[in-house]
C-alpha positions as CSV (number, residue, x, y, z in Angstrom):
1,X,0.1,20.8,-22.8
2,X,0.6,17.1,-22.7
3,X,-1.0,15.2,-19.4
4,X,1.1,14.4,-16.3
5,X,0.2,11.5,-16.0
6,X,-2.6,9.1,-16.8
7,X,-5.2,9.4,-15.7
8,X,-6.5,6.0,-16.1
9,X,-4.0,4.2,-13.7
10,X,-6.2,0.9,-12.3
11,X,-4.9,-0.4,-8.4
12,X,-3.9,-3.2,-9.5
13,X,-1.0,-1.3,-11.0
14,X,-1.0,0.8,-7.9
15,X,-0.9,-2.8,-5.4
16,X,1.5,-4.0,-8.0
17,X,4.1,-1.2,-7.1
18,X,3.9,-1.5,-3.7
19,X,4.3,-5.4,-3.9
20,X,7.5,-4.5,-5.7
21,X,9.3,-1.2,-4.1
22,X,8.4,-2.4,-0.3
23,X,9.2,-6.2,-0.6
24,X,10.8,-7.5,2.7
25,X,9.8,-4.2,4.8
26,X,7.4,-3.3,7.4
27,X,6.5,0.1,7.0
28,X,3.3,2.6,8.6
29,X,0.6,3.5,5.9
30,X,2.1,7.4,6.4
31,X,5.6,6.2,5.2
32,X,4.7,4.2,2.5
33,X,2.3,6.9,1.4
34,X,5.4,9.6,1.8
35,X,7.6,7.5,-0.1
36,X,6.1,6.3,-3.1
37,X,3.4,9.0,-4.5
38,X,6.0,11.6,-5.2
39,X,5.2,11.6,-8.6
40,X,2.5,9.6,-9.0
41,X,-1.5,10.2,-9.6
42,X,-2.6,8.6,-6.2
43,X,-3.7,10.2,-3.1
44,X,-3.7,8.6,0.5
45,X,-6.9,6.8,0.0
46,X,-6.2,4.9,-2.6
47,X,-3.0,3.9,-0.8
48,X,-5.1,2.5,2.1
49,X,-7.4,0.8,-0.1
50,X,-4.7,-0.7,-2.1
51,X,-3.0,-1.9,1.4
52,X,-6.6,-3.2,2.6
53,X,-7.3,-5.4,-0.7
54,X,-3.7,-6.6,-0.4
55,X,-4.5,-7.6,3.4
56,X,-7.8,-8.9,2.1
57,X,-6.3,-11.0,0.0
58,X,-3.5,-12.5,2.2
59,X,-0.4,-10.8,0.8
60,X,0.7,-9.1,3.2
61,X,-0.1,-8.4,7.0
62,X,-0.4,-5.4,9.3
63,X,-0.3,-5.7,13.1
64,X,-0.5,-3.1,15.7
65,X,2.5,-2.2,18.1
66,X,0.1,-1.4,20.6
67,X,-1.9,-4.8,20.8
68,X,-5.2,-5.6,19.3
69,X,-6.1,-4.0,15.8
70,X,-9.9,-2.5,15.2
71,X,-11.0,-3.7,11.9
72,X,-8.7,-2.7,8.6
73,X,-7.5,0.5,9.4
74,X,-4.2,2.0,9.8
75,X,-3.3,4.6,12.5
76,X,0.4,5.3,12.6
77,X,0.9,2.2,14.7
78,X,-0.2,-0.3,12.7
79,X,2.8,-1.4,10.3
80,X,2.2,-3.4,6.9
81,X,4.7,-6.1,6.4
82,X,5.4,-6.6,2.9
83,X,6.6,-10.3,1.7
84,X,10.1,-11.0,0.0
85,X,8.3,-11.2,-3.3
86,X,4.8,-11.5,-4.5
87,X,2.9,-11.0,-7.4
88,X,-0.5,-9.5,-7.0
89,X,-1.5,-9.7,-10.9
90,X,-5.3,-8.5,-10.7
């Protein structure tokens, strides 16, 4: 029985794809997550530490609707901005 999927996917492929299918929006880590791993060998935790290197990193931002953020986390309130177009190329 061939593989699924490989099983050697790196994040930078993972940060990549976000860059990519989410340019221009601001979405919630739970949407992003909902939308884009149909399919696909990640779980939720490797979406929130692809969004946090990305934030890291300057690419794109994540603010809270309900004021002051606490550290790099992402409660259903916080929204991740993606730019128009980047290129994360780790």
């Amino acid at each position: 029985m061939p593989l699924l999927f490989s099983l050697a996917q790196p994040m930078s492929h993972l940060r990549d794809s976000l860059l990519q299918e989410f340019a221009g929006q601001q979405l919630t880590l739970d949407q992003i997550y909902k939308s884009h791993s149909v399919g696909r060998p990640y779980v939720k935790t490797n979406y929130r530490a692809a969004i946090r290197k990305l934030e890291e990193d300057g690419i794109v931002t994540a603010y809270s609707s309900k004021g002051q953020r606490r550290g790099l986390t992402y409660p259903t309130h916080v929204l991740v901005k993606f730019p128009e177009n980047a290129a994360c190329g780790d």
